[in-house]
Biopython code that builds the backbone (N, CA, C, O; Angstrom):
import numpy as np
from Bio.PDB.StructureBuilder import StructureBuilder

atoms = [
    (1, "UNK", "N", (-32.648, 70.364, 59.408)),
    (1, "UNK", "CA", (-32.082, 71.685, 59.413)),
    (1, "UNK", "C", (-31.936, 72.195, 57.968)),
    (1, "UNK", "O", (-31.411, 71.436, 57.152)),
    (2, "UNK", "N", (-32.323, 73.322, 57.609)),
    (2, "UNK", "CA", (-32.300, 73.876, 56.247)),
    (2, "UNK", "C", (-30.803, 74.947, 56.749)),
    (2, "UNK", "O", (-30.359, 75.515, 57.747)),
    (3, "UNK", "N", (-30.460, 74.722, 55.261)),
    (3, "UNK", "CA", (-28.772, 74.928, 55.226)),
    (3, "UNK", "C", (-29.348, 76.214, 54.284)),
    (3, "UNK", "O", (-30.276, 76.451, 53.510)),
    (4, "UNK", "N", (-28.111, 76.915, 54.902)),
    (4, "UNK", "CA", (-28.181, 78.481, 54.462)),
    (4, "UNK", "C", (-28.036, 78.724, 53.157)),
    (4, "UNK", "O", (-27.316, 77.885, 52.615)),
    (5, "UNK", "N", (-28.491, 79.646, 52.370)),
    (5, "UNK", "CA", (-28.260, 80.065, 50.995)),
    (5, "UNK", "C", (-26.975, 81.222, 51.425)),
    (5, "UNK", "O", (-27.066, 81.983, 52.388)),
    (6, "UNK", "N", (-26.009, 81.169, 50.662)),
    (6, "UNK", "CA", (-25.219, 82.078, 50.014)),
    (6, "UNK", "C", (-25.337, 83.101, 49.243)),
    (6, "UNK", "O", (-25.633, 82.757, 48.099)),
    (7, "UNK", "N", (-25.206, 84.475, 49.416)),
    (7, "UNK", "CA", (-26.168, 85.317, 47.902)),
    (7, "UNK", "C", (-25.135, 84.970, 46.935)),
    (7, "UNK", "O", (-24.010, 84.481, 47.043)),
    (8, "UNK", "N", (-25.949, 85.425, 45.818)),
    (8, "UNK", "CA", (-25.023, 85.021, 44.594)),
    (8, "UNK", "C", (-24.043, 86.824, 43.675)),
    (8, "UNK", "O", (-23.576, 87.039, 42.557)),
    (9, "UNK", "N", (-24.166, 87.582, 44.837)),
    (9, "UNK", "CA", (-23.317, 88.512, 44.706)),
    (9, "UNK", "C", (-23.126, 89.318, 45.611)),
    (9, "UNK", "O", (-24.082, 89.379, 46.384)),
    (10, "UNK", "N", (-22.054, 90.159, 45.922)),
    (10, "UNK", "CA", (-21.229, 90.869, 47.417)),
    (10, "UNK", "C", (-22.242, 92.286, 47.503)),
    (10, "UNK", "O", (-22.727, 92.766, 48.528)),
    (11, "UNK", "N", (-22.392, 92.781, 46.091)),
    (11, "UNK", "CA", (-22.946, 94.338, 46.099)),
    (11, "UNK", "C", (-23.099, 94.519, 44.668)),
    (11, "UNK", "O", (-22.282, 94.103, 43.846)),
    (12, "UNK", "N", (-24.065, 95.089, 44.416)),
    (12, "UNK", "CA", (-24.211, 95.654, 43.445)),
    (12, "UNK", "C", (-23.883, 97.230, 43.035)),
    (12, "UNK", "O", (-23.916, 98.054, 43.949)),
    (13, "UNK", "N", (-23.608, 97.621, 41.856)),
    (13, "UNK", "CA", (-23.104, 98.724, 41.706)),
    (13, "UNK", "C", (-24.086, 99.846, 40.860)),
    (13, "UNK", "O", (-24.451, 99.321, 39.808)),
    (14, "UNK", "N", (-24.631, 101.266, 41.016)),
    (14, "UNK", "CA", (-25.791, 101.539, 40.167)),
    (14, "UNK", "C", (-24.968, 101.436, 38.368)),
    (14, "UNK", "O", (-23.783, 101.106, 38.324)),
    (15, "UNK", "N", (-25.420, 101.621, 37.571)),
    (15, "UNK", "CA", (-24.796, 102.004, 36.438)),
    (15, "UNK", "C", (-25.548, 102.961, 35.743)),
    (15, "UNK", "O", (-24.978, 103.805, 35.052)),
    (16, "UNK", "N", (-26.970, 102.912, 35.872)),
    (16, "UNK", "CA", (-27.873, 104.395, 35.394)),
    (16, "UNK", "C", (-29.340, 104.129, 36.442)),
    (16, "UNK", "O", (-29.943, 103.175, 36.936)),
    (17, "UNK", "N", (-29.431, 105.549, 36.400)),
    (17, "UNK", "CA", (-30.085, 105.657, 37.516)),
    (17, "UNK", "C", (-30.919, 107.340, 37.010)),
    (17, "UNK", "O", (-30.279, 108.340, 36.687)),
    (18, "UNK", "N", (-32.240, 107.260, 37.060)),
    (18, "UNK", "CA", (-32.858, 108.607, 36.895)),
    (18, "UNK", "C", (-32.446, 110.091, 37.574)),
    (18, "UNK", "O", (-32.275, 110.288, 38.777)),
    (19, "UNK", "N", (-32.341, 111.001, 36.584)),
    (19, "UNK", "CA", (-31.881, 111.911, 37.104)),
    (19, "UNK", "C", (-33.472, 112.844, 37.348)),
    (19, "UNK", "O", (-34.398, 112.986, 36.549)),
    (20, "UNK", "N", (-33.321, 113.375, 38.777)),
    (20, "UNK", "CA", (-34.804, 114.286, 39.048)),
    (20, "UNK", "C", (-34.600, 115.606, 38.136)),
    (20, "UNK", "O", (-35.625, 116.288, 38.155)),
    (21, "UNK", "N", (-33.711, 116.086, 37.452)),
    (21, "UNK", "CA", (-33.737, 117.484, 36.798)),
    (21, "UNK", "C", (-34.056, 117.337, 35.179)),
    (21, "UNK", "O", (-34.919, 117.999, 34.601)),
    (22, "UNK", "N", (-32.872, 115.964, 34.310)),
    (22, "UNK", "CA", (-33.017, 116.040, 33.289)),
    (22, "UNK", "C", (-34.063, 115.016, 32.800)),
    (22, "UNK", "O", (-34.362, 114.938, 31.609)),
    (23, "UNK", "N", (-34.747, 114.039, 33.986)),
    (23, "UNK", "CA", (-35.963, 113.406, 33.603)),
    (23, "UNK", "C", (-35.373, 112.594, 32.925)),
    (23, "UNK", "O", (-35.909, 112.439, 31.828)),
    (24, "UNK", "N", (-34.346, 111.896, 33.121)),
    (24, "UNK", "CA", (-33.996, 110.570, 31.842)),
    (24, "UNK", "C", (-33.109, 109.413, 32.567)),
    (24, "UNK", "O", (-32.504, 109.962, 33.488)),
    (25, "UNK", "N", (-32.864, 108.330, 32.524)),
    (25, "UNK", "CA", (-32.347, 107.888, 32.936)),
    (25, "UNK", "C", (-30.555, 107.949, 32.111)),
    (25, "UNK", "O", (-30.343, 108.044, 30.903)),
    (26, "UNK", "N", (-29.505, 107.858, 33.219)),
    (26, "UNK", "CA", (-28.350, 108.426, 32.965)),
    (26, "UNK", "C", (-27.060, 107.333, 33.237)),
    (26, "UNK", "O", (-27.037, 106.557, 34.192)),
    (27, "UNK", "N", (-26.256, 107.410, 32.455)),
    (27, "UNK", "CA", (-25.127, 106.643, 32.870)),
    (27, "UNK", "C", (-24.413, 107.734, 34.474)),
    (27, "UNK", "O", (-24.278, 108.949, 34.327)),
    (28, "UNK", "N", (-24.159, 107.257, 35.431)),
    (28, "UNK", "CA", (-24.057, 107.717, 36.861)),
    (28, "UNK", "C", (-21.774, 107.707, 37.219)),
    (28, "UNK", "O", (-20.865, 106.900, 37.023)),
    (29, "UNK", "N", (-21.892, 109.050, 37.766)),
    (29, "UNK", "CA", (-20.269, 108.793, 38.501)),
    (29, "UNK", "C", (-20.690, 108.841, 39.740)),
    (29, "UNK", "O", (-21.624, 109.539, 40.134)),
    (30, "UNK", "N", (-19.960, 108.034, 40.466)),
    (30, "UNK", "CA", (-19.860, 107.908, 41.913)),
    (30, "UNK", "C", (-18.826, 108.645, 42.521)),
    (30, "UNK", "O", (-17.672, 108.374, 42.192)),
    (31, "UNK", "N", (-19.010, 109.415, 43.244)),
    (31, "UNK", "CA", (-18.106, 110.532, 43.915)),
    (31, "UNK", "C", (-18.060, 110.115, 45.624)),
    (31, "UNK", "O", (-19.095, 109.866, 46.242)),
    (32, "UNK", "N", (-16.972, 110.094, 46.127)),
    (32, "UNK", "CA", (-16.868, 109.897, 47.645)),
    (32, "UNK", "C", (-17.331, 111.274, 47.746)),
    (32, "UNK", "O", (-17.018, 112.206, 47.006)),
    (33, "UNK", "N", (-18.213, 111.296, 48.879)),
    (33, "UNK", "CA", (-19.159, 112.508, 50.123)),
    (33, "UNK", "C", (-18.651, 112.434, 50.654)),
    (33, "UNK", "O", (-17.800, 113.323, 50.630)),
    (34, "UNK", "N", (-18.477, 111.278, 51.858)),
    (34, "UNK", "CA", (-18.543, 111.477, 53.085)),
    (34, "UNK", "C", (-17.217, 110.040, 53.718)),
    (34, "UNK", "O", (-17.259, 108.927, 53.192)),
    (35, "UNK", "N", (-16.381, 110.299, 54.625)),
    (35, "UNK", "CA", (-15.881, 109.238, 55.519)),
    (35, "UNK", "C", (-16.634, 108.663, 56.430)),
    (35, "UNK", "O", (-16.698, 109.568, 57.262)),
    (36, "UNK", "N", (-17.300, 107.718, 56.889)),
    (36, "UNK", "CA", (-18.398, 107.978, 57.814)),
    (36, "UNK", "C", (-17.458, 107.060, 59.010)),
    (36, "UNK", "O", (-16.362, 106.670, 58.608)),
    (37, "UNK", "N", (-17.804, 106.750, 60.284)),
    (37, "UNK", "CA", (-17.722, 105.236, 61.482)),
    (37, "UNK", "C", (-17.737, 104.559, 60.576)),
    (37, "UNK", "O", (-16.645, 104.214, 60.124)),
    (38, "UNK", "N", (-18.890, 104.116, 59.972)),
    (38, "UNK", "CA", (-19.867, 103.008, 59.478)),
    (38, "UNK", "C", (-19.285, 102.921, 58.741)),
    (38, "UNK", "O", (-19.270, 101.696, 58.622)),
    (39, "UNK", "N", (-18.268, 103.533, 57.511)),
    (39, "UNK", "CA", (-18.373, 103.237, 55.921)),
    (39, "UNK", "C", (-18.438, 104.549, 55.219)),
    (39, "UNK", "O", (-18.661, 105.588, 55.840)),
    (40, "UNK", "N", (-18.220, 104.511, 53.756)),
    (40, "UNK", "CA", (-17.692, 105.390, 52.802)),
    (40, "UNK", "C", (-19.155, 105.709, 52.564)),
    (40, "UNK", "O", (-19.981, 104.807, 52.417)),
    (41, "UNK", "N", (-19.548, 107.301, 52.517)),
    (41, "UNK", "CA", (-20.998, 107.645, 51.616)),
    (41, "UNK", "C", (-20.600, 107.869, 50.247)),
    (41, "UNK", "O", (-19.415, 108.201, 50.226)),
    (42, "UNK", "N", (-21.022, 107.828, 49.301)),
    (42, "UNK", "CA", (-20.748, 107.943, 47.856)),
    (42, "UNK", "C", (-21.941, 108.834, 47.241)),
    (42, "UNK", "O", (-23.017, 108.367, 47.615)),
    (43, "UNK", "N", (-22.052, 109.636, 46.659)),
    (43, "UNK", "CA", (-23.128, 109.992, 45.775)),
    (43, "UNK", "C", (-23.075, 109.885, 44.473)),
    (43, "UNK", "O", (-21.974, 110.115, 43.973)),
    (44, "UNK", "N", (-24.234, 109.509, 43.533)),
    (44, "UNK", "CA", (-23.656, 109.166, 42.100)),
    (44, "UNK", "C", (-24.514, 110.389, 41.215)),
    (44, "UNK", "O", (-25.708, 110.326, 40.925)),
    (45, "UNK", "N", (-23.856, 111.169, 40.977)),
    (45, "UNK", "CA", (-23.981, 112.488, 39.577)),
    (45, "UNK", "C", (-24.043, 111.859, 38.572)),
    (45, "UNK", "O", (-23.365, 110.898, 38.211)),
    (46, "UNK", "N", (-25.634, 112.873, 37.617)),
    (46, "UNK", "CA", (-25.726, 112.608, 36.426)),
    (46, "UNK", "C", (-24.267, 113.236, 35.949)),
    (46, "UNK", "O", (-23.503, 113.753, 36.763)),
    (47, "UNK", "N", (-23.995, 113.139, 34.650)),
    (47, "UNK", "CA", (-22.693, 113.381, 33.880)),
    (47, "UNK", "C", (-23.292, 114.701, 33.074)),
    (47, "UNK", "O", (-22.432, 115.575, 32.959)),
    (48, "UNK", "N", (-24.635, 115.057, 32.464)),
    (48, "UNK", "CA", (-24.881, 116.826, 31.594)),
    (48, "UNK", "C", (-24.998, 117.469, 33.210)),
    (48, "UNK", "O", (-24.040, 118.161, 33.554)),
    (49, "UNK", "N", (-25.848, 117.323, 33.972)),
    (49, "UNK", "CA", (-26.214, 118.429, 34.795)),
    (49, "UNK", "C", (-25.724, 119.018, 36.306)),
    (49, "UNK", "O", (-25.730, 120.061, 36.961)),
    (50, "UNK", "N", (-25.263, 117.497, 36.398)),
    (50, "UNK", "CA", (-24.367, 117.385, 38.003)),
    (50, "UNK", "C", (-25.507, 117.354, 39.042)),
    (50, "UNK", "O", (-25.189, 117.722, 40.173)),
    (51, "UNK", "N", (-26.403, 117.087, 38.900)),
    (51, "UNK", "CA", (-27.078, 116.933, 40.335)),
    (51, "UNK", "C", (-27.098, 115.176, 40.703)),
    (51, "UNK", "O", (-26.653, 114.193, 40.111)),
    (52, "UNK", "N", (-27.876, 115.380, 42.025)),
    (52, "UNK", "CA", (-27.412, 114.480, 43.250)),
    (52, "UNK", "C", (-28.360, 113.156, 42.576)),
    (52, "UNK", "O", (-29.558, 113.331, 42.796)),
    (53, "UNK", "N", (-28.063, 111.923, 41.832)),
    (53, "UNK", "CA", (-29.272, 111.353, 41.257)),
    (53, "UNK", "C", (-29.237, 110.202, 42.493)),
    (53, "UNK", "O", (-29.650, 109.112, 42.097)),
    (54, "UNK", "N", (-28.900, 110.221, 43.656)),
    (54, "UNK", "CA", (-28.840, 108.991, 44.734)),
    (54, "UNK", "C", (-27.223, 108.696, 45.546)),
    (54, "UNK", "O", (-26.158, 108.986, 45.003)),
    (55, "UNK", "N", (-27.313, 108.195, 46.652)),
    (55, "UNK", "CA", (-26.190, 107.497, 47.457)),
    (55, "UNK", "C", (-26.699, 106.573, 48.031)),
    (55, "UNK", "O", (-27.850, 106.164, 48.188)),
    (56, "UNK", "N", (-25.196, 106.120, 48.498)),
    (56, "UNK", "CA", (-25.059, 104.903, 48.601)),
    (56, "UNK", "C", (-23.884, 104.806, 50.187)),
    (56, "UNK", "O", (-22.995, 105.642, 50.024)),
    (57, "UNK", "N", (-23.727, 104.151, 51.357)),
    (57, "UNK", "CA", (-22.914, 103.505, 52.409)),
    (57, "UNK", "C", (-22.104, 102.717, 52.035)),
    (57, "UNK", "O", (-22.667, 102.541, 50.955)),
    (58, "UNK", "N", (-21.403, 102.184, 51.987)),
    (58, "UNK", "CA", (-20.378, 101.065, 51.728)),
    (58, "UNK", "C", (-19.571, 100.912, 52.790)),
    (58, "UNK", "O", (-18.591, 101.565, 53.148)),
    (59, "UNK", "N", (-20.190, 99.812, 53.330)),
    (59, "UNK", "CA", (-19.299, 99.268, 54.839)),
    (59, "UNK", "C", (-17.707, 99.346, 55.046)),
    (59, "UNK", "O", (-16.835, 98.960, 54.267)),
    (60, "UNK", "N", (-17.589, 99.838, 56.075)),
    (60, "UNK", "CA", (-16.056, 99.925, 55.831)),
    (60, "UNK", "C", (-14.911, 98.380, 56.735)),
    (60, "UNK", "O", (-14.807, 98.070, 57.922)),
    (61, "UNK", "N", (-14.266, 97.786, 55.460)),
    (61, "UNK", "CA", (-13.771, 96.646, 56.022)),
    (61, "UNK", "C", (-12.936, 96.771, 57.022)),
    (61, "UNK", "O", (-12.432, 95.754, 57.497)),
    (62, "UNK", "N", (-12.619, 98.065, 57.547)),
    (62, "UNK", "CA", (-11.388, 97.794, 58.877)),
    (62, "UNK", "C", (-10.062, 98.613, 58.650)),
    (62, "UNK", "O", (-9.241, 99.026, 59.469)),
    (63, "UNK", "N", (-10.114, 98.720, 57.257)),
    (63, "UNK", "CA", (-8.893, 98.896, 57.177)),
    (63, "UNK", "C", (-8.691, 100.142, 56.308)),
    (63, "UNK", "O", (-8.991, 100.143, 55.114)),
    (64, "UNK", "N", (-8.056, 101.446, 57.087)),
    (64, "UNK", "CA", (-7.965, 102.732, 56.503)),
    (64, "UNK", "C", (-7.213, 103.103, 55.570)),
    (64, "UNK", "O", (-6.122, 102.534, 55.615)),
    (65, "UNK", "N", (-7.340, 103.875, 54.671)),
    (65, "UNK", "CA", (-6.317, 104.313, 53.758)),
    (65, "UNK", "C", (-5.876, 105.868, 53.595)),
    (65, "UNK", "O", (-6.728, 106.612, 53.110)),
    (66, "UNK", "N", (-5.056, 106.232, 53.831)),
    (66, "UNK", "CA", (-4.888, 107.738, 53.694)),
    (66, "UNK", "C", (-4.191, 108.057, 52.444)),
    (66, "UNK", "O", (-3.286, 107.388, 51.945)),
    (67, "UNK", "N", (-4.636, 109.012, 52.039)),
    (67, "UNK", "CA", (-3.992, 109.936, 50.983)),
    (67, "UNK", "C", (-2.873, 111.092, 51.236)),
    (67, "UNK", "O", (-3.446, 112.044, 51.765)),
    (68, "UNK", "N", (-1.818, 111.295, 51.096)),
    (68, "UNK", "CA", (-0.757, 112.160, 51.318)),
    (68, "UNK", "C", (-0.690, 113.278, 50.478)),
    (68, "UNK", "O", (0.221, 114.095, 50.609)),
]
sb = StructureBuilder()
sb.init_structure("model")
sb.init_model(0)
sb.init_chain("A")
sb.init_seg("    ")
for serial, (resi, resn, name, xyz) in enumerate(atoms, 1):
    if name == "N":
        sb.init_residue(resn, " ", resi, " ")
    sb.init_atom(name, np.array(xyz, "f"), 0.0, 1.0, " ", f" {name:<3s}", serial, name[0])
structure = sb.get_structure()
């Protein structure tokens, strides 16, 4: 029986990521979009121009949090 591998990390996070307007690759903010069933959508904005450079799902563990 071959014994399972473990990954050697939970998730990775972007940190720069090409932007389609300013053509460069960019240090990225991640902004909550969306609440989803499934999990949190996130989109990550260049920081000069503000457009959409990618998203991302992030499973949601179960457990809700509200803001007041």
């Amino acid at each position: 029986m071959v014994p399972q591998r473990q990954p050697s990390f939970q998730r990775m996070e972007a940190s720069l990521l090409a932007c389609p307007k300013c053509k460069v690759a960019v240090p990225v903010r991640k902004r909550l979009l969306l609440i989803l069933p499934e999990g949190n959508k996130y989109e990550y904005l260049c920081p000069q121009c503000s457009s959409t450079c990618g998203t991302t799902i992030e499973k949601d563990d179960g457990e809700r949090r509200f803001i007041s």
